[in-house]
C-alpha positions as CSV (number, residue, x, y, z in Angstrom):
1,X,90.7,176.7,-60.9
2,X,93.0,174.4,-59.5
3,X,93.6,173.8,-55.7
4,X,90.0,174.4,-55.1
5,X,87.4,172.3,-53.1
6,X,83.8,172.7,-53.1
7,X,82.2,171.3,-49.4
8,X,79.0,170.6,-49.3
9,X,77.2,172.1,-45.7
10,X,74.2,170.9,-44.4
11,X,72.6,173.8,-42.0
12,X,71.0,173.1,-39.0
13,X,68.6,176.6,-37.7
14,X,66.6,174.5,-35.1
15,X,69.0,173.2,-32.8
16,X,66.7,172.4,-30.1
17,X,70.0,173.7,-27.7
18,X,70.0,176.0,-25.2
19,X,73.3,177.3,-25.7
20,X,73.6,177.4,-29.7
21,X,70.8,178.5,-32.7
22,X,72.9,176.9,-35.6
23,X,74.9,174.3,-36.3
24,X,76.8,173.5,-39.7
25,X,77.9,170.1,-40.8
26,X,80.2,169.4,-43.6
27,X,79.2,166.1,-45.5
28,X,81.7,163.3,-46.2
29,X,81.6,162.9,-50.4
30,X,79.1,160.1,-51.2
31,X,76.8,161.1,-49.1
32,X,73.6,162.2,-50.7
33,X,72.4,166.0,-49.7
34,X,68.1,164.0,-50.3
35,X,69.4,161.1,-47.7
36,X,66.3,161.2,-45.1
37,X,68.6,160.4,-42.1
38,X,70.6,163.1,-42.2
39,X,68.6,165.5,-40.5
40,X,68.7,162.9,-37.8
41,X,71.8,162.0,-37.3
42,X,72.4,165.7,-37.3
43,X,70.4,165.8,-34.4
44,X,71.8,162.9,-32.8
45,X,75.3,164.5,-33.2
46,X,73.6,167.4,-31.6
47,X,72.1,165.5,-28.7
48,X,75.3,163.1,-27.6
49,X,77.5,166.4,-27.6
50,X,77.0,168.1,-24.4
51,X,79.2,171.8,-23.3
52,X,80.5,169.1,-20.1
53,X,82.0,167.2,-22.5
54,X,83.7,169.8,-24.2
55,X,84.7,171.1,-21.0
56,X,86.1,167.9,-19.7
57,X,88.1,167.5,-23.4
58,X,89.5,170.9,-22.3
59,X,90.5,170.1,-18.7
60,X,92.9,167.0,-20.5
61,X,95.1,169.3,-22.6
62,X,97.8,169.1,-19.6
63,X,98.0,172.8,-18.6
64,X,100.8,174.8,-17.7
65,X,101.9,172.8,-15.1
66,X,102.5,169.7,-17.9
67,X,104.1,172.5,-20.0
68,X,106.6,173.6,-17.6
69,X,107.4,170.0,-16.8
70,X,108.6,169.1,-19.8
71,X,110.5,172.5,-19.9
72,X,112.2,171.6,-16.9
73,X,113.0,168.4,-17.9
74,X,114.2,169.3,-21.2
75,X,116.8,171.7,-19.6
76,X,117.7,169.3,-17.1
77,X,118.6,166.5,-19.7
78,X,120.2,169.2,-22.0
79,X,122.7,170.3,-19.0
80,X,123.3,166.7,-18.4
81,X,124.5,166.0,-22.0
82,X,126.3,169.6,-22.5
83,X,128.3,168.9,-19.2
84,X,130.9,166.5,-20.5
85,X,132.0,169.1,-23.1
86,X,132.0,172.2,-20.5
87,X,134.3,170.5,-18.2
């Protein structure tokens, strides 16, 4: 079939993680499913990737208070350039 890809996963069971049992990784292509660092650098992956961190990647997505600044912004430049042809 066309339009298909085929990924190859490597599965993780043994975490060594408090917070999660699994973890999946999707190879690049090249990269040999036998390679004996693998299962380490899984684990390193595992290790340098703390929940902080992914709370902290949250925390700079701007908010609602970014998102209604722009809004505001937006309307305010908008009513400037729509004034001319009003009046």
């Amino acid at each position: 079939m066309r339009g298909i890809s085929q990924k190859r996963i490597v599965h993780l069971k043994d975490t060594k993680s408090k917070y999660f049992d699994e973890a999946y990784f999707v190879l690049k292509s090249g990269v040999l499913e036998g390679d004996d660092g693998l299962i380490k650098e899984a684990e390193r992956i595992i290790g340098n990737t703390s929940i902080s961190q992914i709370k902290d990647d949250e925390k700079r997505g701007g908010g609602l208070v970014a998102c209604l600044m722009g809004a505001f912004s937006g309307a305010i430049v908008t009513f400037l350039i729509c004034l001319p042809f009003v009046l």
